[in-house]
N, C-alpha and C positions, 0 to 999 in steps of 0.2 A: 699416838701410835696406831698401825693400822690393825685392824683384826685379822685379817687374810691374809694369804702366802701368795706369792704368785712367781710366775714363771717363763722363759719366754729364750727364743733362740737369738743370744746378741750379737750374733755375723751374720752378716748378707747372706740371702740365699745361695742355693746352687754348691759346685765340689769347690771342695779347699784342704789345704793341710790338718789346719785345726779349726775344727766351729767350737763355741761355748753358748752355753746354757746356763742362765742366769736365772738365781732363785731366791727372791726375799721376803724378810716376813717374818713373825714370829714361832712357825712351824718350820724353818728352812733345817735347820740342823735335823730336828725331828726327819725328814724329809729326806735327808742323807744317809739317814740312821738305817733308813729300811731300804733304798736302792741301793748304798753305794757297801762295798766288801771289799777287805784287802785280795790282792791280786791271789793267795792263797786259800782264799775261801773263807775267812775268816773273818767276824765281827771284827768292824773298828771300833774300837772303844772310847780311844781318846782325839779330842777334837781339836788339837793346838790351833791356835787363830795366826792369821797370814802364814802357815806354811805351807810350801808345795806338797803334795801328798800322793801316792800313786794306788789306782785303785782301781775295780771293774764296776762298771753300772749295770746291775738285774734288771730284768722286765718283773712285770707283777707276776708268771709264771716261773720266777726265780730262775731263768736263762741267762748268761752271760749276753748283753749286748756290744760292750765295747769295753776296750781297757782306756782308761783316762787319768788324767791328773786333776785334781780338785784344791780349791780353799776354802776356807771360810772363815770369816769377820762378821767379828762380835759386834754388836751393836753397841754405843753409837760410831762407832769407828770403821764404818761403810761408806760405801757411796750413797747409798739410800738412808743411813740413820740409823737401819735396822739388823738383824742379823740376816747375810748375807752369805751363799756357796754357789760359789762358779764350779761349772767342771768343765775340761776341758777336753774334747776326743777328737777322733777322723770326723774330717771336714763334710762327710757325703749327708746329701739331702735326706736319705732316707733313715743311716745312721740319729740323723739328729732328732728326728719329727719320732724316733723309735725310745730316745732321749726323753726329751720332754714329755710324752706319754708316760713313761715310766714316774716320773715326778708328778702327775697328773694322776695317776691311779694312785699315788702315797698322802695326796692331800691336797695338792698346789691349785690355782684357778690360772686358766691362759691373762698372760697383762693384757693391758691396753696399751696404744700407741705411746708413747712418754714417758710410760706410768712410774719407771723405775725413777724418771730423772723428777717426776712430780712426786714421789715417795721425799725425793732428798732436798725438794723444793718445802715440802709441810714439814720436815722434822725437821727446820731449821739448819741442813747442812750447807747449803745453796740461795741464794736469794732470787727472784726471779729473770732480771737480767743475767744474772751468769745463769740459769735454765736456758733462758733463752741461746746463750753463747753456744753451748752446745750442740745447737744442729748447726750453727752457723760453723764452727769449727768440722764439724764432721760435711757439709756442704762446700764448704771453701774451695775455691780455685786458682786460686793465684797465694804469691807469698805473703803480698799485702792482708789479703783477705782474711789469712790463716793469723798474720799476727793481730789484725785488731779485732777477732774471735776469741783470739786467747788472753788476750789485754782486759777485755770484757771477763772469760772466766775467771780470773784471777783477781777478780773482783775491783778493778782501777776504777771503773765508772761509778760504781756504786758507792767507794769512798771516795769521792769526786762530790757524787752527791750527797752524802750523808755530810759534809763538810759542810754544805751549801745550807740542809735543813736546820743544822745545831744554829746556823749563824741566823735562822730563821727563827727558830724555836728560843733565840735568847728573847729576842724582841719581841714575841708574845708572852714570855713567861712574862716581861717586865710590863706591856699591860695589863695583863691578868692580873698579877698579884695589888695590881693601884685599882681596881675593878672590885674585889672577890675583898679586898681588907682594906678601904676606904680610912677604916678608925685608926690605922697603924700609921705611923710616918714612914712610908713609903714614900721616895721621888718621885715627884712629877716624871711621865715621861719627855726624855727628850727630843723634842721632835727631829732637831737637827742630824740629831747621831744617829737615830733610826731612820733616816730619808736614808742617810749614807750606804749605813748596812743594807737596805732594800739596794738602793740602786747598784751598789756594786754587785751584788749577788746575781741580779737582773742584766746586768753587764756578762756574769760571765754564764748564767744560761743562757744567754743569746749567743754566744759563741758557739756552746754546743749545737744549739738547736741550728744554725747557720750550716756547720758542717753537715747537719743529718742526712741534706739531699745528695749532696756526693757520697758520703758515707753507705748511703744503701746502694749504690752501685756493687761495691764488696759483696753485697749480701746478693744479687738480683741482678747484677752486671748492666749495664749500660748498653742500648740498642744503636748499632750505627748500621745506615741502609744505603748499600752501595745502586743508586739507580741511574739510567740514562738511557740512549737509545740501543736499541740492537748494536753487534760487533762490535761496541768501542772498548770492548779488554775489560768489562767486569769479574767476568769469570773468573779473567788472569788473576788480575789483583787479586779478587781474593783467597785464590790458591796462594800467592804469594804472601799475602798478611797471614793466614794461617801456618806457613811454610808445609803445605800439604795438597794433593791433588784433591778436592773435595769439589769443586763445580768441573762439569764436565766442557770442556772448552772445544770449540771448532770453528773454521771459517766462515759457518754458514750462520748468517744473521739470523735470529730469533730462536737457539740452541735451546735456551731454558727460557722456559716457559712454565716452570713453578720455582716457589724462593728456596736460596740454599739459606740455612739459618747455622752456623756453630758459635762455641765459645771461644775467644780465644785471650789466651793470656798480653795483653798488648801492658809493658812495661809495670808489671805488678798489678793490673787494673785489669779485672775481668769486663770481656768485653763480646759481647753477641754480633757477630757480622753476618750481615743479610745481603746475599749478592739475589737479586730479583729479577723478575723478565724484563726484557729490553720495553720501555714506553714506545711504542707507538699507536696508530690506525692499526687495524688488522681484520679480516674477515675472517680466519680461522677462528673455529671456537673455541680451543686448545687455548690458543696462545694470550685470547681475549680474557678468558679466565686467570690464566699468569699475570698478564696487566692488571686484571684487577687487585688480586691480589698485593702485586708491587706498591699499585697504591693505599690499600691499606696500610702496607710495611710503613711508607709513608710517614701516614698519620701517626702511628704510634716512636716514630723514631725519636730519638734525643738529637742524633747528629745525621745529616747527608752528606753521602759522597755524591758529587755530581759528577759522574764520570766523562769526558769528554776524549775525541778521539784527535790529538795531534795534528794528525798527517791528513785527515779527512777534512777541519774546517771547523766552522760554527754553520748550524741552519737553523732554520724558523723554529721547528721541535725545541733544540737545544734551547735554543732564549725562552721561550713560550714555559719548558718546564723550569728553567734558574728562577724566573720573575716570577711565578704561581709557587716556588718552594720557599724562597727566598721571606716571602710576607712573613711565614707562620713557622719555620722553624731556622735552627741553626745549620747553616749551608757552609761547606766546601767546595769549591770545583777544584776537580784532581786533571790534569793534563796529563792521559796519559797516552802511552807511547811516541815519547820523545826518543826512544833510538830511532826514528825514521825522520825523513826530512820534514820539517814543523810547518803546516799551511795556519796554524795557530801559537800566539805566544801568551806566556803566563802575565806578561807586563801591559800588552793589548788588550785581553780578559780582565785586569785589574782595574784599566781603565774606564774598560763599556760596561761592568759590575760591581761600581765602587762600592767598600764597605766589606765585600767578601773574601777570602781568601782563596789565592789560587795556588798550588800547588805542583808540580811535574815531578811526573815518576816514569819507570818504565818498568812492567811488570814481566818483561822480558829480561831486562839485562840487571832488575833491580833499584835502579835510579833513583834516589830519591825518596823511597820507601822507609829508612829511616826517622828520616826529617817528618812525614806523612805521620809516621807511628805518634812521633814524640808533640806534634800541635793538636793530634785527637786526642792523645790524652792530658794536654793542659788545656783544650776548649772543655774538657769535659770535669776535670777534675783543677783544674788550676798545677802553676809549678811548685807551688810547697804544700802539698796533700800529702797529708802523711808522716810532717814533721812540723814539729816545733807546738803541737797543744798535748798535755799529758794524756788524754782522753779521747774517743773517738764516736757518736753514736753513729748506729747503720739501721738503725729499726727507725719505721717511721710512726710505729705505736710510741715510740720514746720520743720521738721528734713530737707528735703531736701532745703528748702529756709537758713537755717543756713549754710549749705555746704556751697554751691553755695556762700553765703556773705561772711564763713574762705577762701575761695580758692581768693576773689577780695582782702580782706583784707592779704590775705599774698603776693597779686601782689604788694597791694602799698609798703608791709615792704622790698620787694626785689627794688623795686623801687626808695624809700628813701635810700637803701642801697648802690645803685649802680648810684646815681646820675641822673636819670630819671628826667625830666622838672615839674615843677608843672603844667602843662597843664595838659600832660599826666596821673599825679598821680591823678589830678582829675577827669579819666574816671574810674578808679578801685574803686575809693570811692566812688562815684553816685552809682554805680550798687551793691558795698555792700548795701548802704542806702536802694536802693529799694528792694534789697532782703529783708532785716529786714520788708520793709513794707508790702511785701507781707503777711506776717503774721497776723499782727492787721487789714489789710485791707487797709493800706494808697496809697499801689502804686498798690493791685492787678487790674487782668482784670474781665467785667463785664462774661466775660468765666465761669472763676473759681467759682465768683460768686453766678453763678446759679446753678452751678454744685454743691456746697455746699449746698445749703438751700435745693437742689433736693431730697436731702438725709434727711431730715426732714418728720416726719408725718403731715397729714393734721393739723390742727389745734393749731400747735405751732412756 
């Protein structure tokens, strides 16, 4: 338990109906005792746990600052472990910072960034993947996103994984104890049964860890870079795949000359669209800068749109950048504006660029944009993302602590294979185990730790 109280405003900044102030720790009640009075001026005396309660919060000059409603929860039966009091007032900025001062002159210390959710991570209320869950729950964008945040809190993965360790941890217990009490008749181990158990286990962490790279999509969304030359209806599309006017569109070739970047929800799947400057030559310096940039987007893209213009043709530009994007990453050419009459077809394209997909849309009348939505999101994520494994990881701290545990777990199964000591097999299986714990928290360092909850907003 911790020695200190702390405190911290747990709504987003700026006006609101109601902000709250959070406050725990072993002086939190103490703490209420001396700000908070019945609305009549009046000590509160008695503390009942989780009830709503109505009350004014005093400044240290014993001024009414606000009327609010408060609780408080007993420890361990908080979010944090410990004893906890929310209060609850008007939403205003100045209101609340007038708040927590008052809690601050009665004892409290300002939190750190997590601190509350790292309070409920050490007293054991929390394991550290469901820590984790919770900015990704509170970050979420999409529905997907939101369920396999909460599938995580609710602790799925972790009994996913603690399954995986017991079926690990028998298999060590039964070399250890033929190790540690040689004079007992203890069985031999067997080596067959134990291949089995390793390998099936190793079978199904590789499922997890397989999913983890589309998984962190959810978490971090997925880059797709709409590029091509000037005028060929970039802009459009992507006002259109957003269904919002967000790039500024005109007749005149080379409009944008910096990248438009948003997120957008494309079929449950958070997804980042980067509508960039038109590639070309250019002597403006403006616009060369824009180019540049687009090619960066580039490089860091998962997926290209290559957008081409229907009714204008194919030119040297056009093929010069499908054939230089094409090498190194994953390419679409989108055909767009097919309401006008076609000097290009998607089945002629298919032929002179085989291997790629061609696409026609019209970000005029729509065309075709469905169809467009639903293959970026199975190049990106495949058609059964999402169903049919009980489990999900999105962290690729969790993807790579799985590695690291298939690579110890396939030392032991070569190990059992090849007649290796039980001594030996069990350094490969200790360091799978602790890889696994890195994850829920059992075996990480106080490092990691910090570095996670860092990455938290104040007041949660």
């Amino acid at each position: 338990m911790w020695e200190e109280t702390i405190a911290a405003v747990a709504t987003p900044p700026g006006e609101g109906g109601i902000g709250v102030i959070r406050i725990s720790g072993p002086q939190a009640q103490a703490i209420g005792k001396k700000i908070l009075r019945h609305p009549s001026g009046k000590t509160i005396t008695t503390w009942p746990e989780r009830k709503v309660r109505l009350g004014v919060v005093l400044s240290s000059a014993q001024k009414v600052i606000d009327e609010v409603i408060f609780f408080f929860f007993r420890a361990p039966r908080s979010y944090t472990g410990e004893d906890v009091l929310e209060i609850q007032g008007h939403g205003g900025q100045k209101n609340l910072e007038l708040i927590l001062s008052s809690a601050m002159a009665a004892g409290a210390r300002p939190a750190e960034p997590g601190e509350f959710t790292k309070q409920a991570f050490l007293n054991g209320r929390i394991d550290l993947a469901q820590a984790e869950a919770v900015i990704d729950l509170i970050t979420a964008q999409t529905d997907l996103a939101h369920q396999a945040a909460q599938e995580q809190l609710s602790g799925r993965l972790s009994a996913y994984l603690r399954q995986s360790e017991e079926r690990l941890l028998a298999v060590l217990a039964q070399i250890e104890a033929a190790l540690d009490y040689p004079e007992d008749e203890i069985p031999e181990l067997d080596r067959e049964e134990a291949g089995r158990t390793i390998q099936e286990v190793t079978e199904e962490l590789s499922v997890l860890a397989e999913q983890a790279e589309k998984g962190r999509i959810l978490r971090e969304a997925a880059t797709v870079v709409l590029a091509g030359r000037p005028n060929v209806g970039k802009s459009s599309l992507l006002n259109r795949l957003l269904d919002e006017e967000r790039a500024i569109v005109t007749p005149i070739p080379g409009t944008t000359r910096d990248f438009v970047a948003e997120v957008s929800n494309l079929r449950g799947l958070p997804v980042r669209l980067v509508d960039t400057a038109g590639l070309r030559e250019t002597s403006d310096p403006l616009e060369q800068e824009g180019v540049r940039r687009a090619w960066g987007w580039v490089e860091k893209a998962e997926l290209i749109l290559i957008v081409l213009d229907a009714a204008a043709g194919l030119n040297t530009e056009d093929e010069q950048l499908i054939r230089q994007v094409k090498e190194k990453k994953r390419v679409f050419i989108v055909l767009n504006k097919s309401d006008l009459p076609p000097r290009l077809t998607a089945a002629g394209l298919a032929e002179k660029f085989s291997g790629l997909p061609v696409l026609t849309v019209s970000a005029v009348s729509g065309e075709g944009l469905e169809d467009l939505q639903e293959k970026i999101r199975e190049e990106l994520v495949g058609k059964e993302f999402g169903r049919g494994h009980p489990v999900m990881v999105t962290s690729l701290r969790h993807k790579d602590a799985l590695e690291r545990a298939i690579r110890y777990l396939q030392s032991v199964t070569a190990g059992l294979r090849d007649g290796l000591s039980e001594d030996l097999l069990t350094v490969d299986l200790r360091a799978a185990l602790e890889a696994l714990g890195e994850i829920t928290g059992r075996t990480v360092s106080d490092e990691v730790i910090d570095l996670i909850f860092s990455q938290f907003c104040v007041g949660k």
